[in-house]
Backbone bond lengths (Angstrom), bond angles and torsions (degrees), N, CA, C in turn:
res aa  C-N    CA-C-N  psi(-1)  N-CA   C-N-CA  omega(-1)  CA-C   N-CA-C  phi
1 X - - - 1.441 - - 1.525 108.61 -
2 X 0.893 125.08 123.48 1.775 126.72 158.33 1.320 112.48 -96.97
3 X 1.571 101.76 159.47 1.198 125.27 -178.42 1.280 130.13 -122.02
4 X 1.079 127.64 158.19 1.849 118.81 171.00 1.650 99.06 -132.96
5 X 1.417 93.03 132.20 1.502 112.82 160.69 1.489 124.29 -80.36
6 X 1.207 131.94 130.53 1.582 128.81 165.14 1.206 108.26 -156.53
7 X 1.800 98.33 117.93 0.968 112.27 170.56 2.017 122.66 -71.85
8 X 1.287 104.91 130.43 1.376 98.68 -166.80 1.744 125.72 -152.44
9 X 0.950 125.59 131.21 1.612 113.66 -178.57 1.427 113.45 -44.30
10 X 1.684 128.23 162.54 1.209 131.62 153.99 1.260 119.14 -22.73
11 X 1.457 91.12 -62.77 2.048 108.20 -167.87 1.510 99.21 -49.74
12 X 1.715 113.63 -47.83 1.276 121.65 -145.93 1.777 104.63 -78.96
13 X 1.478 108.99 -46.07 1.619 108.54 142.08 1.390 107.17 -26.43
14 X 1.187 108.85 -110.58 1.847 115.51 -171.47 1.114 101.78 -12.41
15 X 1.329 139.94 -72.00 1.590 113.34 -169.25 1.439 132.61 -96.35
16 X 1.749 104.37 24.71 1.045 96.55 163.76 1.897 109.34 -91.71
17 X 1.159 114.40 -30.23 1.706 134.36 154.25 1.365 96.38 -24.82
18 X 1.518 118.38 -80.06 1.487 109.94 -168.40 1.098 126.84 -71.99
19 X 1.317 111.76 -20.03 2.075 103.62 173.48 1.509 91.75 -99.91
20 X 0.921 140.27 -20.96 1.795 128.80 179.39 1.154 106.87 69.65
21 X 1.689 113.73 38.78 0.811 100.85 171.85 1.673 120.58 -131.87
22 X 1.498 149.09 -160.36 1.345 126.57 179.98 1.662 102.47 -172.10
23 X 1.792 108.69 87.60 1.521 100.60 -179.26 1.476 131.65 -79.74
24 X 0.732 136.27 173.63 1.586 156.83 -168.95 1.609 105.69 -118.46
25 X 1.251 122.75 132.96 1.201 132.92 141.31 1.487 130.55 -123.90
26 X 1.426 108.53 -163.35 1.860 97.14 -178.57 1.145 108.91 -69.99
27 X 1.161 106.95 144.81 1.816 121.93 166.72 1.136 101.85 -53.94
28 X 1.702 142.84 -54.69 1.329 136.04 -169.65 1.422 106.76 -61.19
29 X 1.415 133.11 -26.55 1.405 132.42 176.68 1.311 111.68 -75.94
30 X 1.545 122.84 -16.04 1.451 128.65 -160.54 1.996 79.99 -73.45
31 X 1.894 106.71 -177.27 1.547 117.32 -162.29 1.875 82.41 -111.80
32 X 1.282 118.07 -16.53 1.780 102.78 171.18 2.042 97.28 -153.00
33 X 1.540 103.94 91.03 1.111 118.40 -165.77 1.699 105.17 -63.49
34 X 1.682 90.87 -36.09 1.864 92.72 -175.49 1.675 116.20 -60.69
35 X 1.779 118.66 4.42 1.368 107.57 147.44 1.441 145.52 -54.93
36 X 1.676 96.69 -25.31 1.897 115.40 157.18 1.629 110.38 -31.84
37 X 1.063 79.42 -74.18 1.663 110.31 -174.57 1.684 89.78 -34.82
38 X 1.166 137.72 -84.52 1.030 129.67 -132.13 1.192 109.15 -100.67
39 X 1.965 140.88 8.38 1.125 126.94 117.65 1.274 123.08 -76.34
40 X 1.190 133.74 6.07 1.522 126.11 171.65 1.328 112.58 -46.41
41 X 0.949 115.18 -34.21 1.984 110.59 -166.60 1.483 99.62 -107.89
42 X 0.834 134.97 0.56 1.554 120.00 174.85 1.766 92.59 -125.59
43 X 1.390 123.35 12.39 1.678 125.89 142.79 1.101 126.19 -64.90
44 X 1.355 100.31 -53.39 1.628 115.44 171.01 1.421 118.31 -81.95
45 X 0.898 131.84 -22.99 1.545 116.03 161.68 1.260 126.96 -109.97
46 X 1.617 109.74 39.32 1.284 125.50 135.34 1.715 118.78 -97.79
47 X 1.214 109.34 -37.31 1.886 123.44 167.40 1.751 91.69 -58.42
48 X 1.038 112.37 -47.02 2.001 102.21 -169.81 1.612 101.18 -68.65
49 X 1.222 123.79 -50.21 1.612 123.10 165.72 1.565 124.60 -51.98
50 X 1.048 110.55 -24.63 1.526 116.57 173.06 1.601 114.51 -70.24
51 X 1.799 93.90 -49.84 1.670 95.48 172.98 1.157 125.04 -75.01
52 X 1.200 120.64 -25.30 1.976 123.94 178.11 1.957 86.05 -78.98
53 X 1.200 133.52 41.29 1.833 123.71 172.26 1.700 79.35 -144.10
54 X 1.288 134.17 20.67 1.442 136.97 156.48 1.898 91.48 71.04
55 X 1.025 106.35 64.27 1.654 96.72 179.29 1.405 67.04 -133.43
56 X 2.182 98.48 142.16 1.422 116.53 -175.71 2.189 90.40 -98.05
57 X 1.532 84.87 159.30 1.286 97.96 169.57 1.892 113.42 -35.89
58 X 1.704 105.57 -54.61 1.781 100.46 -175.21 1.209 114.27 -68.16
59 X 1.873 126.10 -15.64 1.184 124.82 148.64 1.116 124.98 -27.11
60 X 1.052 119.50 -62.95 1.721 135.92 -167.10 1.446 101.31 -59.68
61 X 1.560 100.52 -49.33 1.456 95.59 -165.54 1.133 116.53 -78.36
62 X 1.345 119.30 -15.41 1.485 125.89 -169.15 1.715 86.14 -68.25
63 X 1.566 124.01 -57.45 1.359 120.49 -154.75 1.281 101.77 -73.37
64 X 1.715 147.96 -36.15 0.944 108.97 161.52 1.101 155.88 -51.76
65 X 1.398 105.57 -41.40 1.801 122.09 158.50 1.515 109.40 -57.21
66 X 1.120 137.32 -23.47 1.258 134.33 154.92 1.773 123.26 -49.01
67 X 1.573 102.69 -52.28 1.649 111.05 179.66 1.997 102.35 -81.71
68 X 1.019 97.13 -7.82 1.482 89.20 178.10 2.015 116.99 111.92
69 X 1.650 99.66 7.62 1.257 90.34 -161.22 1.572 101.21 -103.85
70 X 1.386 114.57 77.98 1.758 122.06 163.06 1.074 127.26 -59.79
71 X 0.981 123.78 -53.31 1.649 136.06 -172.82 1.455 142.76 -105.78
């Protein structure tokens, strides 16, 4: 199972609840960008474990766009 962290106000909870939904922007816009950095490598070697379980690259993509993660 994976997870995503976001840090966020009450309000900002509450509406992510009601649209179900949870955006992304640039890391350089984020307030401490060098958090990139430090899931970068345990991103990718969960994507490298996915593919050695014979899941093709459009796999992947199919399931993100599936959980909601476009952008």
């Amino acid at each position: 199972m994976c997870y995503v962290y976001h840090y966020t106000t009450t309000e900002g909870f509450k509406g992510i609840l009601e649209s179900g939904e949870i955006w992304a922007t640039s890391i350089y816009c984020l307030n401490d960008w060098t958090e990139f950095e430090y899931a970068r490598e345990p991103f990718i070697d969960s994507v490298r474990a996915l593919l050695k379980d014979s899941l093709s690259i459009v796999s992947i993509g199919v399931y993100w766009v599936s959980i909601g993660v476009t952008s």
